[in-house]
N, C-alpha and C positions, 0 to 999 in steps of 0.2 A: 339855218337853211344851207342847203349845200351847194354851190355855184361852181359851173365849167365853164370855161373862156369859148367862147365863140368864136372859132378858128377858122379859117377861110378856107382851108385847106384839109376838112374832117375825113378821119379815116372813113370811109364802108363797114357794112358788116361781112363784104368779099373779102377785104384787107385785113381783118382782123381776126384773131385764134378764136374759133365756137368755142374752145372750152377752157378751163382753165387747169384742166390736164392731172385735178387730185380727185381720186377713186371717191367715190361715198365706202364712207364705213360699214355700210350694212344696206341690205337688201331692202330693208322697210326703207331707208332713205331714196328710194327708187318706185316703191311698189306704194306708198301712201299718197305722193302727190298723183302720182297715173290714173288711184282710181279716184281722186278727186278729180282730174281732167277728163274721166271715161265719163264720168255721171255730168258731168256741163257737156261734154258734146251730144250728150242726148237730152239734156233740158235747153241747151239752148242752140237747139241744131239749125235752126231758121235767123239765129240773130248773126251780123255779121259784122260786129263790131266789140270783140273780145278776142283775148290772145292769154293761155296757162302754158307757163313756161315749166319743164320739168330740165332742173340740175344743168340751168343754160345759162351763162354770161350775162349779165347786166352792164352796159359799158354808159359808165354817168360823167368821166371825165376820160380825153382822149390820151392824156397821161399818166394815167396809172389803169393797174388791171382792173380785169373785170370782178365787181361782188357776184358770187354764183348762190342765191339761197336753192334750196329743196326742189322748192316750188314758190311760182309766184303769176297774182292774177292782173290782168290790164284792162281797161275797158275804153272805149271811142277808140283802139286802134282796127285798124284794116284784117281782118281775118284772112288768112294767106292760104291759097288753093294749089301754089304751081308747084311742081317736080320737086324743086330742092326745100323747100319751107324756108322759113326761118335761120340762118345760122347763126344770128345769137340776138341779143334784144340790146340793141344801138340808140341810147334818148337822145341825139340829137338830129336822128332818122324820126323814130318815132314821134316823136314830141309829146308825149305822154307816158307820165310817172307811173309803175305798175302799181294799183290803190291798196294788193295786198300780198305781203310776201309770207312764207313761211318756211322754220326751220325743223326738222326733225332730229332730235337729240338722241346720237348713241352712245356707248359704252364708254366713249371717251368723248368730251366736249370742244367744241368747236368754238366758243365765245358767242354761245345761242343766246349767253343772258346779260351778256358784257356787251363784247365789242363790236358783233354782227345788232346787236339790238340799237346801239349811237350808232352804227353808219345808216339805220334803216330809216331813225328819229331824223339823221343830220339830211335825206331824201326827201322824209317830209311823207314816206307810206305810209299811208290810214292807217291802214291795220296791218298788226304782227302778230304771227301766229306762232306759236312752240307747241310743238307736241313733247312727250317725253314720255314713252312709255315704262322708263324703268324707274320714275318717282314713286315713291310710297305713302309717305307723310304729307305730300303735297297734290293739286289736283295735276294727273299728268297734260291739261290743255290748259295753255295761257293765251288768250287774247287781249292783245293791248289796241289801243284807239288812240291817234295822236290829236290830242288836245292841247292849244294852247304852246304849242312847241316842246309836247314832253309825251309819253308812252302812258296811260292809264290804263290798268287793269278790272275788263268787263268779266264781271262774274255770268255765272249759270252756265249751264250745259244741255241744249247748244245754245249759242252766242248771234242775235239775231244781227246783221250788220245791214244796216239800212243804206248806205249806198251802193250794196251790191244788190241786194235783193233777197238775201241767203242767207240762212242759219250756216254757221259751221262747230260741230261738235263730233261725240266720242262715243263709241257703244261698240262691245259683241256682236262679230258679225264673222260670215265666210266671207272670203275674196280670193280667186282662182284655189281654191281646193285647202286654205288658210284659214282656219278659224281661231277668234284671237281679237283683241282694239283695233277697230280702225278710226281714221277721222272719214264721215260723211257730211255731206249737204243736207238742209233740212229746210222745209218751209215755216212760214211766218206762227202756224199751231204746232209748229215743235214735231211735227212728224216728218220722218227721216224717207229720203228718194232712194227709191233701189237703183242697184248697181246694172250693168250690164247683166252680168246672170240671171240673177234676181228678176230682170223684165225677160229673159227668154225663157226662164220655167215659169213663170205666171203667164206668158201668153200658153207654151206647151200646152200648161192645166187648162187654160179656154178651150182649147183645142179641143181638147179628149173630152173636155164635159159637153161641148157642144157634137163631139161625135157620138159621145152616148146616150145624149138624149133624140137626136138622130132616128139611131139605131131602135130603142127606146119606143118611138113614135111610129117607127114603122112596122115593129112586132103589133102592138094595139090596132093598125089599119089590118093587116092582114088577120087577125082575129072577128075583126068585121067585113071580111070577106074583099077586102080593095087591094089592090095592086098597088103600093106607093110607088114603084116605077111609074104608072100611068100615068102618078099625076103630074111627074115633072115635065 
């Protein structure tokens, strides 16, 4: 378990760097946590007791830097509404361990399977997530579950995690004009939440099928001699 000295004197997260100032390697390490954090703020736009952190600071000891994963989820903390948000996630502000982090692996490795995975276990996060989209041989999603003070690897795809509420798995999908893996959400029967897009061309499609049946309804009135104007 990983222990910080309770200092009388704790930095802020005013006082401290938001970031830890190295680029992501690649664009998916930007664009896969977002739309994981786009699809929870529409599932869980009324709950107000969670915090997805994308490619932000985790500050767990007030001496030494901050771990920055991909993305990472919180829950029972404060959902933050004011001007500046967040500037970076402070556990001894917070008081709550984020339950799931995840890494996205590029072209070159970052110690997603080594040393970022012990500092996650030495945290004591539920669940560890890796994506890896350029595995071949292997499944490119690993989730692990901390059991017992060690990292266990949950098979299938998606992976239901029961203290969040939420499938998280991998499929063929577009995302802003991208088609290609992504990691989505998924409910308890395995089927997968549409994304922002996704919900604004399925309402569109209501739209127009309720315009056309509309339309539809009021050619058959005036065939029987009615004014549908009248009857509104």
């Amino acid at each position: 378990m990983l222990n910080y000295n309770p200092l009388h004197c704790l930095p802020s997260a005013e006082d401290l760097p938001d970031s830890d100032y190295t680029p992501v390697d690649n664009e998916l390490q930007d664009l896969i946590p977002s739309l994981l954090k786009a699809i929870l703020a529409w599932l869980w736009t009324n709950r107000m007791d969670w915090f997805f952190g994308v490619d932000m600071g985790i500050y767990y000891d007030p001496e030494l830097p901050p771990i920055v994963p991909d993305g990472f989820l919180s829950l029972g903390v404060e959902r933050v509404f004011d001007e500046n948000l967040r500037l970076s996630y402070v556990l001894w502000e917070e008081k709550v361990m984020p339950i799931m982090a995840l890494e996205v692996v590029s072209h070159k490795r970052r110690g997603e399977y080594t040393s970022k995975k012990k500092m996650y276990a030495e945290m004591e996060i539920l669940y560890y997530v890796v994506y890896n989209p350029q595995r071949r041989r292997k499944p490119p999603l690993e989730v692990y579950r901390f059991v017992n003070g060690e990292y266990v690897l949950q098979r299938g795809n998606p992976v239901w995690l029961t203290e969040i509420g939420l499938g998280i798995g991998h499929e063929r999908g577009t995302y802003q004009g991208i088609t290609r893996d992504w990691l989505y959400w998924y409910d308890k029967q395995g089927v997968r939440y549409l994304t922002p897009e996704e919900r604004a061309i399925a309402a569109e499609q209501r739209a127009t099928t309720a315009e056309e049946r509309a339309q539809r309804l009021a050619q058959e009135l005036r065939k029987l001699g009615i004014d549908p104007d009248s009857l509104s």
